[in-house]
SEZA-20090 format. One record per residue (C-alpha): residue number from 1; residue in one letter; z, x, y. Coordinates in pm, 1 decimal. Each point is the difference from the previous one (the first is absolute). Last residue first. Layout:
// SEZA-20090
- seq / type / w / u / v
- NUM / a / Z / X / Y $
...
***
This chain:
// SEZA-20090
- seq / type / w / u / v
- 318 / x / 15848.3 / 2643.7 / 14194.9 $
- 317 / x / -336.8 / 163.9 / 17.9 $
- 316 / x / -6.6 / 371.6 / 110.6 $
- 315 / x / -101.3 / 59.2 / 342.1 $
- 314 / x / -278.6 / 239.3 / 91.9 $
- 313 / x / -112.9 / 310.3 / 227.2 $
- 312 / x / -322.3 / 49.0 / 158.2 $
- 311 / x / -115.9 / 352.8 / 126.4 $
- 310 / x / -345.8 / 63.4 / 141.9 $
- 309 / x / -232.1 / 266.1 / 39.9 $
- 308 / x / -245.3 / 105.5 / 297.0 $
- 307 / x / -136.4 / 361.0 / -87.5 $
- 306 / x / -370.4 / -218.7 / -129.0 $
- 305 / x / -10.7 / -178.2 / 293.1 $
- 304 / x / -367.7 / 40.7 / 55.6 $
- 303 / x / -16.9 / -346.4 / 190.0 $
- 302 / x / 282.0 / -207.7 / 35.8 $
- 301 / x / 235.4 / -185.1 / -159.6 $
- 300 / x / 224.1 / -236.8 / 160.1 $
- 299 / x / 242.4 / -218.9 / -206.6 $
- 298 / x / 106.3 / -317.6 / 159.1 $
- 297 / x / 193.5 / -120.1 / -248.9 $
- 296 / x / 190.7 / 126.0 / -294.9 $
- 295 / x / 99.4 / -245.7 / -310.1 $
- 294 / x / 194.3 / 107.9 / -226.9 $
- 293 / x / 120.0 / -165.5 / -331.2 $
- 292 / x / 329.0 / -7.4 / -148.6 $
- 291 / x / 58.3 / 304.9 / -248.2 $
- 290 / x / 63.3 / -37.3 / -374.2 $
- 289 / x / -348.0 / 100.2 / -79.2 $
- 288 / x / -233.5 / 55.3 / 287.8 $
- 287 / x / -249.0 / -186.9 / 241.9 $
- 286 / x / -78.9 / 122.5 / 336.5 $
- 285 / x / -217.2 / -205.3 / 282.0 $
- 284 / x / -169.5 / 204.5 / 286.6 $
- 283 / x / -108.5 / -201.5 / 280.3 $
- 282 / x / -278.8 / 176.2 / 208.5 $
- 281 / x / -103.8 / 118.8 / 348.8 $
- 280 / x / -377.2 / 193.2 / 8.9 $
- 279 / x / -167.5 / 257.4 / -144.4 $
- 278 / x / -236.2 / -92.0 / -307.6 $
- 277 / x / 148.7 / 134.5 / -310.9 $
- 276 / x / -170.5 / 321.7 / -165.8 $
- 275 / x / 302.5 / 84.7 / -126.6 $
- 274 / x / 280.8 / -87.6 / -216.6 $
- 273 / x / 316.1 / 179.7 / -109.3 $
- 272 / x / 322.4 / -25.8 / -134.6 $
- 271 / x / 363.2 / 187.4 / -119.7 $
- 270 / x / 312.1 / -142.7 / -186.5 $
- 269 / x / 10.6 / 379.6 / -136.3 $
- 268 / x / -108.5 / -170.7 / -350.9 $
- 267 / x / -303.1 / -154.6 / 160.8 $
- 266 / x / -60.9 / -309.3 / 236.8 $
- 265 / x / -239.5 / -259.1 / -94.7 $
- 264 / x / -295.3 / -81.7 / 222.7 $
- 263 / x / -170.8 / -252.8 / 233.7 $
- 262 / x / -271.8 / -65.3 / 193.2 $
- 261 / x / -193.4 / -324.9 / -44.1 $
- 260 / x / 64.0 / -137.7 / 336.5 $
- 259 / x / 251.1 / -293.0 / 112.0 $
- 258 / x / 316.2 / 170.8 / -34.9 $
- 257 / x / -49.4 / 366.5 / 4.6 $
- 256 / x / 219.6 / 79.2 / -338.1 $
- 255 / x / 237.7 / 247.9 / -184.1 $
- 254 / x / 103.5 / -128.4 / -366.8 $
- 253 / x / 304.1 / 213.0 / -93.9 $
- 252 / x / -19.7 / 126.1 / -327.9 $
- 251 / x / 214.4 / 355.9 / 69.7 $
- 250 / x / 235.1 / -12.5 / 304.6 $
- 249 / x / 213.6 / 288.8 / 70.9 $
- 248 / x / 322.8 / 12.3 / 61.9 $
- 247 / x / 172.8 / 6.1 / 324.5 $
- 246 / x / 311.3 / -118.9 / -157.8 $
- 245 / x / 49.7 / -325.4 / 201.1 $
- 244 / x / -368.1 / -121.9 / 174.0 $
- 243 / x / -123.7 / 98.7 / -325.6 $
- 242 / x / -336.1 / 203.4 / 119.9 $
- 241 / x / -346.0 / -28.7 / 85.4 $
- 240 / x / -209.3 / 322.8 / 106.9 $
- 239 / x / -285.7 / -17.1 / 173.1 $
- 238 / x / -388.7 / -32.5 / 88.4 $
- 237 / x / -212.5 / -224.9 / 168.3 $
- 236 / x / -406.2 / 152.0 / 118.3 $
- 235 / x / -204.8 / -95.8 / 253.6 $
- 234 / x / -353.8 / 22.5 / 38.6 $
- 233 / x / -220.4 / 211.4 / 227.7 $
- 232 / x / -232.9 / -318.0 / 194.9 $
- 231 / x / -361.9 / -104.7 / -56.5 $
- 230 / x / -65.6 / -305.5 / 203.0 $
- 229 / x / -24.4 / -345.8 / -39.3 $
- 228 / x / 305.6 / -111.3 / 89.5 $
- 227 / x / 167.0 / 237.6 / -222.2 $
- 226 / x / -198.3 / 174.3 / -293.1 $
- 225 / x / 130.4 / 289.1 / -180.2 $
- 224 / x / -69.8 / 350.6 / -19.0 $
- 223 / x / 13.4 / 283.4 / -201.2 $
- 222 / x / 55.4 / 381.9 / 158.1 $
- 221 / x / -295.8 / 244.2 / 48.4 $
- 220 / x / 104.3 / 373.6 / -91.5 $
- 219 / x / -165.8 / -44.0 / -344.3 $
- 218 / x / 189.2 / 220.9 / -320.0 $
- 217 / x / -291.9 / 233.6 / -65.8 $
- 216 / x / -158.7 / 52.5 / -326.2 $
- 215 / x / -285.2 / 226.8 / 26.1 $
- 214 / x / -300.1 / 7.3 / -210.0 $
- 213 / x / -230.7 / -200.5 / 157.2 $
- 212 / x / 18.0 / 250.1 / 330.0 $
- 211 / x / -120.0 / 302.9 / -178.9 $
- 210 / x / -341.2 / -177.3 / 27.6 $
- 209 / x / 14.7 / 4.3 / 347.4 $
- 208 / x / 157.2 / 364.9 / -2.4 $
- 207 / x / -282.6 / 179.2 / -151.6 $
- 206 / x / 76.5 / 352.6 / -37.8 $
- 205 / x / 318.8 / -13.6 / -165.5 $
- 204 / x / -161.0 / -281.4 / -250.3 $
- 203 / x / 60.9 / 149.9 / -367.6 $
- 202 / x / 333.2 / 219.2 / 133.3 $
- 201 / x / 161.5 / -333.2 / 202.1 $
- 200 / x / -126.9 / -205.2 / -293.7 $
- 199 / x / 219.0 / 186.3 / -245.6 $
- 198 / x / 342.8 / -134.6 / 151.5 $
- 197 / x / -138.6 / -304.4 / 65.3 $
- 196 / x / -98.7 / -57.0 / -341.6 $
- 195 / x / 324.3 / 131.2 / -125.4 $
- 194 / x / 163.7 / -230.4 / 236.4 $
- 193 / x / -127.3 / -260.2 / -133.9 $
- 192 / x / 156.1 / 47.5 / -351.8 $
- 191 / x / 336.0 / 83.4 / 180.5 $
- 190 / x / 9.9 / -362.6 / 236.1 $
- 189 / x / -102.4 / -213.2 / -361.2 $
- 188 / x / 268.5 / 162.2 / -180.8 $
- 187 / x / 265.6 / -48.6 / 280.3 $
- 186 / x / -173.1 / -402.7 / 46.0 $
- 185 / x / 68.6 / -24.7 / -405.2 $
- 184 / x / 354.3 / 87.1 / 83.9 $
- 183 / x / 103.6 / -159.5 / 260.8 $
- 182 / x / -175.0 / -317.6 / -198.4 $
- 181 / x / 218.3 / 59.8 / -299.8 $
- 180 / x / 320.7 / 37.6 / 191.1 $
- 179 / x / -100.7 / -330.3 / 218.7 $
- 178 / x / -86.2 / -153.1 / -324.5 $
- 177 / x / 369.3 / 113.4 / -150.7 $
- 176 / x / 154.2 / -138.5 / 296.9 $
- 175 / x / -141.6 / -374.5 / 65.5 $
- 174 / x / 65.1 / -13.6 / -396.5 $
- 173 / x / 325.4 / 51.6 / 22.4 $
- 172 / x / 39.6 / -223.0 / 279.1 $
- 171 / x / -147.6 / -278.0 / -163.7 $
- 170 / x / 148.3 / 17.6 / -294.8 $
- 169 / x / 363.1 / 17.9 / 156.5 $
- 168 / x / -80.0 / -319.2 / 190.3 $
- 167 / x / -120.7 / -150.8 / -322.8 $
- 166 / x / 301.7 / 93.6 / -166.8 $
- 165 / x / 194.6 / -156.9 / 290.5 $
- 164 / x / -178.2 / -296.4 / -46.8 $
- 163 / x / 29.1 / -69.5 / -370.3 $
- 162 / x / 400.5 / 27.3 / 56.8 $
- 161 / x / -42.2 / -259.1 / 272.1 $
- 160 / x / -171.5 / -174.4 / -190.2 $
- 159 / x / 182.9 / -37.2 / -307.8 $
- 158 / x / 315.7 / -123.8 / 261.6 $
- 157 / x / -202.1 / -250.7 / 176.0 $
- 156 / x / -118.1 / -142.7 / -357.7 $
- 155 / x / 370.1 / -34.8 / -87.1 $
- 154 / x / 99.0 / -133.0 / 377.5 $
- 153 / x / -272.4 / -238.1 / -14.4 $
- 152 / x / 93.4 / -155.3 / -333.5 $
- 151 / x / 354.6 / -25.7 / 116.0 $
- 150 / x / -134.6 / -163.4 / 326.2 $
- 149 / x / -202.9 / -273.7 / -214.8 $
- 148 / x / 315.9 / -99.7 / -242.7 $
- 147 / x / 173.3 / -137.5 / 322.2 $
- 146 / x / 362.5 / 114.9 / 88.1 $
- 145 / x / 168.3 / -345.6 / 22.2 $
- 144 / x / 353.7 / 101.1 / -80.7 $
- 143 / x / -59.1 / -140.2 / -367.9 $
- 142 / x / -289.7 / 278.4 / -26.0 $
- 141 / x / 241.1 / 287.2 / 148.7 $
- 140 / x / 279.4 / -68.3 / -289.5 $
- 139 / x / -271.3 / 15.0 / -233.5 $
- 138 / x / -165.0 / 266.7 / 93.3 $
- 137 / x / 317.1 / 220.2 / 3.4 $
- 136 / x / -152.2 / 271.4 / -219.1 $
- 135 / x / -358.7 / -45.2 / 93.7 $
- 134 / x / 116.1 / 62.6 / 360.4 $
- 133 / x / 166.5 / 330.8 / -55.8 $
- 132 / x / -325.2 / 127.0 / -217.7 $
- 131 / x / -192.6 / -93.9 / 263.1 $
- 130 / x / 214.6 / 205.7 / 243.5 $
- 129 / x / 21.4 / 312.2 / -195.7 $
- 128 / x / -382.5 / -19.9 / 5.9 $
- 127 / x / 26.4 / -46.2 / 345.9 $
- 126 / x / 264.5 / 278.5 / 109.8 $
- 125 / x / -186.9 / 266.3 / -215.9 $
- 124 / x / -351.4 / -83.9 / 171.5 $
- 123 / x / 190.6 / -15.6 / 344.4 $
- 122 / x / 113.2 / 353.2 / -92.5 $
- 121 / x / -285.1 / 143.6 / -112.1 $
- 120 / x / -132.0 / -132.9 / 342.4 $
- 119 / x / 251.3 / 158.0 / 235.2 $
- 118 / x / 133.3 / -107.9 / 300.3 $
- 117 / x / 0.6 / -411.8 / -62.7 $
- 116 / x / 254.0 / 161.3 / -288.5 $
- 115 / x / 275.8 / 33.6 / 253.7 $
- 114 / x / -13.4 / -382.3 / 155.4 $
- 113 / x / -5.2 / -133.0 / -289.2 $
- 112 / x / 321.6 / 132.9 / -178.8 $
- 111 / x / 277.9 / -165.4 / 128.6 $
- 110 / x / -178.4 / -321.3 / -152.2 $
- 109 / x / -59.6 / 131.8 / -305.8 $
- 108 / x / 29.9 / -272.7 / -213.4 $
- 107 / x / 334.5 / 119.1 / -202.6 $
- 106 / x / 112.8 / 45.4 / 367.5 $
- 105 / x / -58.2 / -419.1 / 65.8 $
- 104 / x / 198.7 / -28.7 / -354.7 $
- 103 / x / 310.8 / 243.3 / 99.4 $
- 102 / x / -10.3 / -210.1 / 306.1 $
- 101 / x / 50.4 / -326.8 / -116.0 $
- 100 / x / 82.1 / -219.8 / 300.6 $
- 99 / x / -279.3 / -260.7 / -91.6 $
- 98 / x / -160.9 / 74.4 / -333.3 $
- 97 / x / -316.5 / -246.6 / -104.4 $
- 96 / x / -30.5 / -47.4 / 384.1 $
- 95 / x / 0.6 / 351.2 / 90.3 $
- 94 / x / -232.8 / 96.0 / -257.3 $
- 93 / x / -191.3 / -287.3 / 111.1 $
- 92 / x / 17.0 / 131.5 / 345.2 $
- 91 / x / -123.1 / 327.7 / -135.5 $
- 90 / x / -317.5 / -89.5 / -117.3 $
- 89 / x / -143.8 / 14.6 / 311.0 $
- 88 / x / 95.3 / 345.5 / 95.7 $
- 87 / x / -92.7 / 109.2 / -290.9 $
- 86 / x / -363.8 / -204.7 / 31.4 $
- 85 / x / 5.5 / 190.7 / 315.0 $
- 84 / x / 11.2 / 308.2 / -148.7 $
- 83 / x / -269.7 / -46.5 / -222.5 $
- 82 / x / -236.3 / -111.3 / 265.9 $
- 81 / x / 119.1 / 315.2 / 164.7 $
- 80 / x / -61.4 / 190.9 / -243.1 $
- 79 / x / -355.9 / -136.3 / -107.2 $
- 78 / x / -114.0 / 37.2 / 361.5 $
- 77 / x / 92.9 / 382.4 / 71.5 $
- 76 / x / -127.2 / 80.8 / -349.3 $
- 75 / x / -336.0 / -187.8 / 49.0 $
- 74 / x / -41.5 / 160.3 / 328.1 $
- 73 / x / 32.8 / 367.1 / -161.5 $
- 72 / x / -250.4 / -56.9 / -229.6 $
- 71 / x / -246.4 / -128.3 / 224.4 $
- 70 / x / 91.8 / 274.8 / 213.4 $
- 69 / x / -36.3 / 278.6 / -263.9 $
- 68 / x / -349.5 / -191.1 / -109.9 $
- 67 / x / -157.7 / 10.3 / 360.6 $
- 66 / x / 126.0 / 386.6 / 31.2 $
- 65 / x / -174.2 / 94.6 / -330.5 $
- 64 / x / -338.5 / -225.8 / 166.0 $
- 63 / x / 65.0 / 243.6 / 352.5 $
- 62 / x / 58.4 / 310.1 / -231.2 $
- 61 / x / -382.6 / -50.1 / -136.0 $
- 60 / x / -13.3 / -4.6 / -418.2 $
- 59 / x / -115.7 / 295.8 / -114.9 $
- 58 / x / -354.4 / -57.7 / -143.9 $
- 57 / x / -142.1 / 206.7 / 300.3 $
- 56 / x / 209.5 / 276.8 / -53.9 $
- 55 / x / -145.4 / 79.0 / -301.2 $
- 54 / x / -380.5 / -117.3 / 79.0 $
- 53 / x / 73.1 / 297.8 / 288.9 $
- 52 / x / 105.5 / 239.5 / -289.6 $
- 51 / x / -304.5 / -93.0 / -236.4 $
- 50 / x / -194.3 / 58.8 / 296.8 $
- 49 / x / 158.9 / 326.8 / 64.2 $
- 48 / x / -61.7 / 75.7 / -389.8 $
- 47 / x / -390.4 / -81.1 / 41.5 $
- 46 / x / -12.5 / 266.6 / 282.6 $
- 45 / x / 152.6 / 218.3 / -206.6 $
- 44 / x / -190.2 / -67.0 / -262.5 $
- 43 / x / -348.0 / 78.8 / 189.1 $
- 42 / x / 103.7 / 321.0 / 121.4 $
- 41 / x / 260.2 / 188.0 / 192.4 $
- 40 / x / 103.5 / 227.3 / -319.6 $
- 39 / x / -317.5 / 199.1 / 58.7 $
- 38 / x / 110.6 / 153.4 / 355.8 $
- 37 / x / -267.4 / 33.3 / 243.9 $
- 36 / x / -232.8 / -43.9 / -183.6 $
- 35 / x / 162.0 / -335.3 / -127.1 $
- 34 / x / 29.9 / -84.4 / 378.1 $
- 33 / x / -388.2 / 40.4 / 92.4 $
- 32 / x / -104.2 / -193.7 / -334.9 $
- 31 / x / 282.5 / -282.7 / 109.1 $
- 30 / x / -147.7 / -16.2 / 347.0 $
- 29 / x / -80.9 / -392.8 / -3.0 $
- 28 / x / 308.7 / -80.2 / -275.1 $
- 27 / x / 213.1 / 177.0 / 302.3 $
- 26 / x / -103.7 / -206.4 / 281.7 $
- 25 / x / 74.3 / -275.6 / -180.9 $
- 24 / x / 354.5 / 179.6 / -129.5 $
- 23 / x / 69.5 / 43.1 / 327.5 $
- 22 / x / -69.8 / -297.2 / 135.7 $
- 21 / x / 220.7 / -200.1 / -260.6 $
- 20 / x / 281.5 / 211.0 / 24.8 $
- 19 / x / -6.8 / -22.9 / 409.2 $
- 18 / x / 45.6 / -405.8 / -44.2 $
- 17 / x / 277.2 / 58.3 / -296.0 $
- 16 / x / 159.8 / 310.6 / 218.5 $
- 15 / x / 13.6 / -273.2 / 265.7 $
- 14 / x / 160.3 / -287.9 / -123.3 $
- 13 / x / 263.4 / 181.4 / -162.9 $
- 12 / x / 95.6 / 155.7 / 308.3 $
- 11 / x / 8.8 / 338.5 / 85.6 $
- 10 / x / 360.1 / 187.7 / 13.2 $
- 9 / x / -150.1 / 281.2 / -228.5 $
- 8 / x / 323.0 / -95.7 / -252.6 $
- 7 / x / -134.8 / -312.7 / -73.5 $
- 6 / x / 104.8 / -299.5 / 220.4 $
- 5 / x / 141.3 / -323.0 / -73.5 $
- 4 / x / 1.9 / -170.6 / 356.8 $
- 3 / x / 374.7 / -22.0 / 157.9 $
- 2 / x / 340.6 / 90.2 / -129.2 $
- 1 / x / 224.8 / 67.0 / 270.0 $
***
């Protein structure tokens, strides 16, 4: 299960930046004791671990990356299904224009829908094809009563859904390559602190309250959350979602709490994860491409439930 984004020490982000940022106070304080001690652990280097914490600091925060990937996501999910509705629609004209003609109805792709609601490329393919199809027999489809308005939607529906899956693919691109590059800068900040720690343990063997600004420790006390008042251990919901069919994994799926703000996307191994939720009984709503929606009631999670996972499977659309 992919949780937290960790470095390899298996501290959190959170706290090497606190623990950076009392070290390297304590640090500019003793710098003339440290450089003695060792003359590359002087002024610069302090200056370069600020440098490094202004680095990671300009990263955009996973949470805003996650935002982005959802709004992307959403705006996929929406678009195609406005767009194939509009199909749907537009189809009783075809039918109209071209009653019993089956070789015309195939020629629309009406054998096809149901297999490219599984795949986006493929729903892009099957609506430009589509337009194009229409604009041939426009005509015929306009004297059957087909209204100029829904072939204008279907055309712009078509562009966006094409837009929309490149902004999907943006946004998860980018989600990655900043998590890469904040890994990263968080490994680079972890070894340039431990160097002062490192050499702090010689300079301040004898004097162990000092010694203690220089340690990075991963805290033994667990976050909390407020219920009824009072400060509880949260609760965490994690799993796998699947094709109820193939047992495929589920990449792009929207996962939900209904009526809170939590909510995430699930990854290429059709995993997710969110924590910090309040324990209690919840409604968990799941959107994904070319699947039907689930709803799951009644939902219990409870405090530090962080081995609990579950496992929801979907149904492809018709």
């Amino acid at each position: 299960m992919k949780a937290k984004q960790h470095v390899s020490s298996g501290i959190s982000q959170d706290v090497i930046m606190e623990h950076s940022q009392i070290i390297k106070a304590s640090y500019d304080v003793n710098v003339v004791r440290f450089k003695t001690f060792d003359q590359d652990l002087n002024q610069d280097y302090s200056d370069k671990i600020g440098l490094k914490i202004g680095e990671i600091n300009a990263i955009m925060p996973d949470k805003i990356m996650l935002v982005q990937q959802q709004k992307a996501t959403k705006f996929m999910l929406d678009t195609s299904k406005s767009a194939v509705n509009t199909v749907k629609n537009i189809r009783y004209y075809v039918e109209k224009a071209f009653p019993g003609n089956h070789l015309m109805l195939s020629e629309f792709g009406y054998d096809a829908l149901a297999k490219v609601q599984r795949s986006q490329l493929k729903l892009i393919k099957h609506l430009k094809l589509f337009v194009i199809t229409l604009n041939t027999y426009k005509t015929e489809l306009l004297a059957s009563g087909l209204p100029q308005a829904m072939i204008d939607d279907i055309i712009q529906l078509a562009n966006d859904v094409e837009q929309a899956n490149i902004k999907q693919e943006l946004a998860k691109k980018a989600r990655f390559k900043t998590t890469g590059l904040r890994i990263k800068a968080f490994d680079e900040l972890l070894e340039m602190i431990g160097s002062i720690t490192k050499a702090a343990k010689y300079i301040f063997q004898d004097e162990p309250d000092e010694l203690r600004d220089y340690i990075l420790e991963n805290p033994s006390k667990k976050k909390t959350v407020k219920k009824a008042g009072e400060d509880v251990e949260p609760a965490f919901l994690q799993g796998t979602l699947t094709d109820a069919e193939t047992n495929e994994a589920i990449e792009d799926a929207i996962v939900e709490i209904v009526n809170t703000d939590f909510s995430t996307v699930t990854d290429e191994d059709g995993e997710f994860y969110m924590d910090e939720i309040v324990p209690g009984t919840y409604t968990i709503r799941i959107a994904a491409f070319g699947y039907k929606d689930l709803e799951i009631s009644g939902v219990e999670l409870t405090s530090g439930n962080e081995t609990q996972e579950f496992s929801y499977t979907m149904q492809k659309e018709d």
